[in-house]
C-alpha positions as CSV (number, residue, x, y, z in Angstrom):
1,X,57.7,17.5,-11.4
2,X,54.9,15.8,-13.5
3,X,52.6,17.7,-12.5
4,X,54.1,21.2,-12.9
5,X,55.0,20.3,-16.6
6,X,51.3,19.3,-17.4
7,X,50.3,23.1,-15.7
8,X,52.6,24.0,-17.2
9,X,50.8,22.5,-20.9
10,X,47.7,23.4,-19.5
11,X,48.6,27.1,-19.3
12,X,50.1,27.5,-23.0
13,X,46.8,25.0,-24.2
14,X,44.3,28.0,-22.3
15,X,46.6,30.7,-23.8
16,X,47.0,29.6,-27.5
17,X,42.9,29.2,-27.4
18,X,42.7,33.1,-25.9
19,X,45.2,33.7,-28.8
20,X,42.8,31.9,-31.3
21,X,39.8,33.8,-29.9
22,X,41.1,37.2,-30.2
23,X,42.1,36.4,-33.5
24,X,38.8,34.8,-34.7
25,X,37.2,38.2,-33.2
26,X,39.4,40.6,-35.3
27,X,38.9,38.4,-38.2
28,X,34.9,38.5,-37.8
29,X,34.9,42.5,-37.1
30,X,37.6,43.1,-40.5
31,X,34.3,41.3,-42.2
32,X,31.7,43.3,-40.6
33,X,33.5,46.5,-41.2
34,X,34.3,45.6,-44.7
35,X,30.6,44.2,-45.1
36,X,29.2,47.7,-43.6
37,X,31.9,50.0,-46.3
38,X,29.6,48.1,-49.3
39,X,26.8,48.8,-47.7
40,X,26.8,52.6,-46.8
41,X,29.4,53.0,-50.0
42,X,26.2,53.3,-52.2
43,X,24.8,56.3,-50.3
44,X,27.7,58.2,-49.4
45,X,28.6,57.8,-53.2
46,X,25.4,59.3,-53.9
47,X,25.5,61.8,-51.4
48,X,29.1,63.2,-52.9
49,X,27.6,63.1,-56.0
50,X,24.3,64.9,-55.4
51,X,26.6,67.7,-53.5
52,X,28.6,68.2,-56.9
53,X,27.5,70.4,-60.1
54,X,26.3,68.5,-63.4
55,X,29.4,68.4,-64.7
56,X,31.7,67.4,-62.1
57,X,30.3,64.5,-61.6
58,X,32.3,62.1,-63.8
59,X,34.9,64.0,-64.2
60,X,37.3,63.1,-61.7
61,X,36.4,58.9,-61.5
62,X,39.4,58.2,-63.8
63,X,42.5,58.1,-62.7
64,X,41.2,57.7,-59.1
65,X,42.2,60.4,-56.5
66,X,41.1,62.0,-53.8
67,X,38.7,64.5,-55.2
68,X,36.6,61.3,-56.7
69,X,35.3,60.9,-52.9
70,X,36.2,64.5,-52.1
71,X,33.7,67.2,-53.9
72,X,36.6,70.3,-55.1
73,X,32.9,72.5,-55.4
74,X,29.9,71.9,-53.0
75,X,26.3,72.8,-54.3
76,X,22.8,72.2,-53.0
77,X,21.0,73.0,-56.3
78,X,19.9,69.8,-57.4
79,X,17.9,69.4,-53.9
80,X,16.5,73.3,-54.8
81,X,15.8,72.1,-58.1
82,X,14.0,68.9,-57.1
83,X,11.4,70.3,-55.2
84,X,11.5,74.0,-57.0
85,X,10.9,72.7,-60.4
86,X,10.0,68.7,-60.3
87,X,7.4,69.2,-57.4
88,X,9.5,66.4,-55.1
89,X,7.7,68.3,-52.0
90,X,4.5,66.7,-53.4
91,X,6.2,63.6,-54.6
92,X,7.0,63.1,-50.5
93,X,3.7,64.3,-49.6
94,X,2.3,61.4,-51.9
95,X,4.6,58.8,-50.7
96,X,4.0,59.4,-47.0
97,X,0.6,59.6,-47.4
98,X,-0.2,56.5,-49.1
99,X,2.2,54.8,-46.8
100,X,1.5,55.8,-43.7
101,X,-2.5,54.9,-44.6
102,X,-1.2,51.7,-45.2
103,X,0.7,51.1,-42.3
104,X,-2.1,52.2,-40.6
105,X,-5.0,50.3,-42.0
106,X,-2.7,47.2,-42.8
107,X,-2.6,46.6,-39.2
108,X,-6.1,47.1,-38.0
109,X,-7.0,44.4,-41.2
110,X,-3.4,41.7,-40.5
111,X,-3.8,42.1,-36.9
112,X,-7.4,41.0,-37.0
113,X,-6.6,38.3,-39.5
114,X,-3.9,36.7,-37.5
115,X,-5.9,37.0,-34.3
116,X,-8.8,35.2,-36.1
117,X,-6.2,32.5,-37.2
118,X,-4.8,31.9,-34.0
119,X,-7.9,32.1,-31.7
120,X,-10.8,30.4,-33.1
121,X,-11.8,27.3,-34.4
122,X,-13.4,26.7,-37.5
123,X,-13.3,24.5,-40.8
124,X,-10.6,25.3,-43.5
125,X,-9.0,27.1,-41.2
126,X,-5.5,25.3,-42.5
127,X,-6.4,25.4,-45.8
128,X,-7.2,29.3,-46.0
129,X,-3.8,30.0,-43.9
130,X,-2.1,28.1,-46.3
131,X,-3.4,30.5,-49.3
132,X,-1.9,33.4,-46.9
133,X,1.4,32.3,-47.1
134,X,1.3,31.3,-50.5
135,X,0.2,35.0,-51.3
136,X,3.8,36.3,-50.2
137,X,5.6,33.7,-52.1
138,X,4.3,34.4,-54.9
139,X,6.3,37.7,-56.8
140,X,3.6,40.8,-56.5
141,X,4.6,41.7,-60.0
142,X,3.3,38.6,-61.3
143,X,-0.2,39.6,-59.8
144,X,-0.1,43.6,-61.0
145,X,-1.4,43.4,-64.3
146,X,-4.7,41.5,-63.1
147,X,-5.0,44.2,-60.3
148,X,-4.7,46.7,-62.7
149,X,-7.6,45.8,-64.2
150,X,-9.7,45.3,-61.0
151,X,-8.5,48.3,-60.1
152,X,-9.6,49.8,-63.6
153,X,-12.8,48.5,-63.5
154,X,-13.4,49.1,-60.1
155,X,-12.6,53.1,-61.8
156,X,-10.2,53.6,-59.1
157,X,-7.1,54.6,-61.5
158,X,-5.2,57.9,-60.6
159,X,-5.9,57.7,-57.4
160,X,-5.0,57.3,-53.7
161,X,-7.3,54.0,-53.1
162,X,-5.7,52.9,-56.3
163,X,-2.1,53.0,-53.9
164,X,-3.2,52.2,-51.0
165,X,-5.7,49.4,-51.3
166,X,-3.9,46.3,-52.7
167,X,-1.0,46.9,-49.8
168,X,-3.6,46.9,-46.8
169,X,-3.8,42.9,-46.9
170,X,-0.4,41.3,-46.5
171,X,0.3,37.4,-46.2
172,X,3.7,37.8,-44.1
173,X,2.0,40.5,-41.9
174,X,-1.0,38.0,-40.9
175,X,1.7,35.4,-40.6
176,X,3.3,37.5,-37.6
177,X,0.3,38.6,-36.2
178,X,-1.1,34.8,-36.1
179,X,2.5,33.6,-34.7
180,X,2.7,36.6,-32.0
181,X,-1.3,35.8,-30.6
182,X,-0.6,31.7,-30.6
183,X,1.6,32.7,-27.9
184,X,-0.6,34.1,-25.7
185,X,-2.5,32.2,-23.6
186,X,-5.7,31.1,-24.8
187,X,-7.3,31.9,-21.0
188,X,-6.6,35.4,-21.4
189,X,-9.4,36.0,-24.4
190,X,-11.5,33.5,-22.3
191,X,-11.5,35.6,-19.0
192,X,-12.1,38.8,-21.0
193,X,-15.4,36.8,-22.6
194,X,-16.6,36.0,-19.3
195,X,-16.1,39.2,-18.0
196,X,-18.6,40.2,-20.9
197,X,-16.0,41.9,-23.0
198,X,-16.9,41.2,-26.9
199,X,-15.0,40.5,-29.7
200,X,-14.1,44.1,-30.8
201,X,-13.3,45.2,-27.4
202,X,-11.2,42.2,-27.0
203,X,-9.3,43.1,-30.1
204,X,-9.1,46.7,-29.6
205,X,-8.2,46.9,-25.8
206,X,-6.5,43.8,-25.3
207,X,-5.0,41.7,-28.5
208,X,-3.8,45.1,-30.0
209,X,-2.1,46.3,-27.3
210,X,-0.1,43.5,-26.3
211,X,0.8,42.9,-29.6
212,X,2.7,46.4,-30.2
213,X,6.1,44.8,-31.1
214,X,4.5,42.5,-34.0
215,X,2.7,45.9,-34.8
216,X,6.0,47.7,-35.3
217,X,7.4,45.3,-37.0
218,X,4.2,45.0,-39.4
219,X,4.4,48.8,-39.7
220,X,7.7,48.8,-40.5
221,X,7.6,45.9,-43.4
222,X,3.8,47.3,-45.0
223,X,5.6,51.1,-45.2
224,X,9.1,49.7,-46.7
225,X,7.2,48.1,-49.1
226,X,4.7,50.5,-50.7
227,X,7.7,52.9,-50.1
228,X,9.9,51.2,-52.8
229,X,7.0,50.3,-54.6
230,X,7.9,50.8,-58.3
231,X,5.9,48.8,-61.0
232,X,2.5,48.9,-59.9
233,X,2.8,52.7,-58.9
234,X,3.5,53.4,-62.3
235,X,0.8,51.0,-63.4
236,X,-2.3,52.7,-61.7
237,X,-1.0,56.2,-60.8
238,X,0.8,57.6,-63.9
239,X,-0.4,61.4,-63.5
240,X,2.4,63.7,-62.0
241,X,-0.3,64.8,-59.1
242,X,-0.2,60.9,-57.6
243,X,3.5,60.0,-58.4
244,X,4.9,58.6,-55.7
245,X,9.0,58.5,-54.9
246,X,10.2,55.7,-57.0
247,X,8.6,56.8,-60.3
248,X,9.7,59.9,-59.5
249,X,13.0,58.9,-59.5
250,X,12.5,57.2,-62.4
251,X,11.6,60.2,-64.7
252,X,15.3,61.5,-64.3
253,X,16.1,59.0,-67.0
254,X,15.0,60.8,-70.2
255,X,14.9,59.5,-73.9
256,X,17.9,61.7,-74.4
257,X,19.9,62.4,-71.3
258,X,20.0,61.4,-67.8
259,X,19.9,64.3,-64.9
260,X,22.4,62.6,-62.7
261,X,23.0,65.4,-59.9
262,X,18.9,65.4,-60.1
263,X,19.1,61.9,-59.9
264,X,21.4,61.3,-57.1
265,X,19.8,64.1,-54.9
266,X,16.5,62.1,-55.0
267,X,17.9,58.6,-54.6
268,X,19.5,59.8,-51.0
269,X,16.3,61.4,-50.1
270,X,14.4,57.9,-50.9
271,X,17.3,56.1,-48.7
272,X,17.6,58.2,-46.2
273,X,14.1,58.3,-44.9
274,X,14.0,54.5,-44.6
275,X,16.7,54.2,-42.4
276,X,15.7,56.8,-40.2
277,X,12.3,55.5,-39.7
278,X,14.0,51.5,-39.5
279,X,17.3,52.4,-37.2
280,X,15.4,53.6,-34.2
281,X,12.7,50.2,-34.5
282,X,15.6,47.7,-35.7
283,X,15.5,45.9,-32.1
284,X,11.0,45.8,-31.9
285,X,11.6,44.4,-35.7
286,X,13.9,41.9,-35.0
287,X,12.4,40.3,-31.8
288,X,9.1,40.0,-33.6
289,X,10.7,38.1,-36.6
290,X,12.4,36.1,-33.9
291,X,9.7,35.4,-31.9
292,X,7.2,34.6,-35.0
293,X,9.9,31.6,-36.0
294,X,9.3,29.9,-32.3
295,X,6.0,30.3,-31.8
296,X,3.8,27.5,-32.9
C-alpha cells in the first residue's frame, strides 16, 4: 500500500514538472515571437510606407486601423525615383565596391596579423596585442577627425582609398583570427617548414584555408561596418560621385522638407541587403565568435 501511494506521488511530481516545462517553453517562445515582431516591425513599417504615395503616408496613423499597416494604393515610384533621379544605382555601386574591397583586403591584412600573433615568438608581442584590442574599444568616431586629416594630407579626399583604407585594419578582426590559429596545432606550421614550405605559402595554402569560418565571419563584420558607415563617409567623400548608402540616405532630410516615401524606399534597400548577405552565414558567424571566446 505504501508503496503504490508514493508511485503514486512520484507520478503527479514527474507530471506537474512536464506541466511546468511546457509552460516555461510557451512562455520563452511568446518572448521570442514578441522580441522578433520589434525587430522586423521597423522594416515592414518601412516597406508599407515606401509602397505608399507622398501623401498617404501619415495619413491614416491616427485613429489606428487597418489601412495604417494595410497600403489602400500601392506605388513603386519612390524606388523609380531613387535610382532615376537621385543616382541610388551608383550610390550601390559605391557601397559595394568599397565594401567588398574591404572585405577582401581586410582579410588578407587581419588574417596575417592574427596568424603572426598566434604563431611566433617575439618581444612585445603582448604589449602590441594589447594596442589591438584597445583599438576596437575605443569609439571610431573619436579617431575620424585625426584621419581626416591624414587622409587630407595624404591628398586622398574624394576618393575610393579615402573609403576603403582606414577599414582594412581591424582590432576585433585580428582578435578572431589570432583566437582561431592558437587553436591549431603548432606542429602543423612546423611540418609544413620542414617540408620547405615558406612563410607565404604557409599562409596562403594552409593558415587561410583552414581558417574559412573566422574568414566569414571577418567578412561578414569588415562589410557591415563600412556598410553603415555614416560619419566618416561624409567626412572624406562628400562629392555625389563617391557617396556611399548612408549619406545617401541622409540627403532625404532637406532644410525645408523631408522626402519620406524617398526616404523609406532607400532605408529598406540599405536593410535589406544586410540581411540577405548575414542570414545565409549566421551559423559560420556564430561558431567563429564562439570558438574565439574558448580558445586561448
Amino acid at each position: 500500500m505504501q508503496s503504490k501511494m508514493e508511485y503514486d506521488v512520484l507520478r503527479e511530481h514527474k507530471n506537474s514538472i512536464k506541466i511546468n516545462e511546457i509552460q516555461w517553453k510557451v512562455f520563452v517562445y511568446l518572448l521570442l515571437v514578441l522580441y522578433t515582431f520589434f525587430v522586423i516591425a521597423p522594416v515592414l513599417v518601412s516597406f508599407i510606407s515606401s509602397i505608399r504615395p507622398g501623401e498617404d503616408i501619415f495619413k491614416n496613423i491616427m485613429p489606428f486601423n487597418w489601412h495604417t499597416l494595410i497600403p489602400s494604393r500601392v506605388t513603386v515610384d519612390a524606388y523609380i525615383i531613387l535610382f532615376r533621379d537621385y543616382s541610388f544605382g551608383r550610390v550601390l555601386i559605391n557601397s559595394f565596391l568599397v565594401a567588398v574591397a574591404t572585405v577582401v583586403g581586410g582579410i588578407l591584412i587581419n588574417a596575417m596579423a592574427g596568424l603572426a600573433f598566434a604563431i611566433f615568438r617575439f618581444r612585445g608581442r603582448n604589449i602590441l596585442f594589447l594596442f589591438v584590442l584597445i583599438t576596437f574599444m575605443v569609439p571610431f568616431e573619436a579617431i575620424s577627425i585625426p584621419l581626416f586629416q591624414l587622409i587630407n594630407n595624404l591628398g586622398l579626399v574624394n576618393s575610393y582609398w579615402a573609403l576603403i583604407l582606414p577599414g582594412l585594419a581591424n582590432g576585433l578582426v585580428i582578435f578572431l583570427f589570432r583566437q582561431f590559429f592558437m587553436g591549431l596545432p603548432i606542429t602543423l606550421f612546423e611540418s609544413a617548414l620542414i617540408d620547405g614550405a615558406n612563410w607565404f605559402t604557409i599562409f596562403t595554402k594552409l593558415a587561410l584555408p583552414l581558417s574559412r569560418p573566422a574568414a566569414l565571419s571577418a567578412g561578414i563584420l569588415l562589410f557591415i561596418t563600412q556598410w553603415e558607415a555614416f560619419f566618416y563617409p561624409l567626412l572624406v567623400a562628400n562629392k555625389p560621385e563617391y557617396r556611399v548608402i548612408q549619406v545617401a540616405i541622409a540627403n532625404f532630410f532637406t532644410q525645408y522638407q523631408t522626402l519620406w516615401n524617398l526616404l523609406f524606399a532607400a532605408v529598406v534597400i540599405a536593410a535589406i541587403i544586410p540581411i540577405v548577405l548575414l542570414l545565409p552565414l549566421q551559423r559560420y558567424y556564430v561558431q567563429a565568435i564562439t570558438q574565439s571566446g574558448i580558445k586561448e
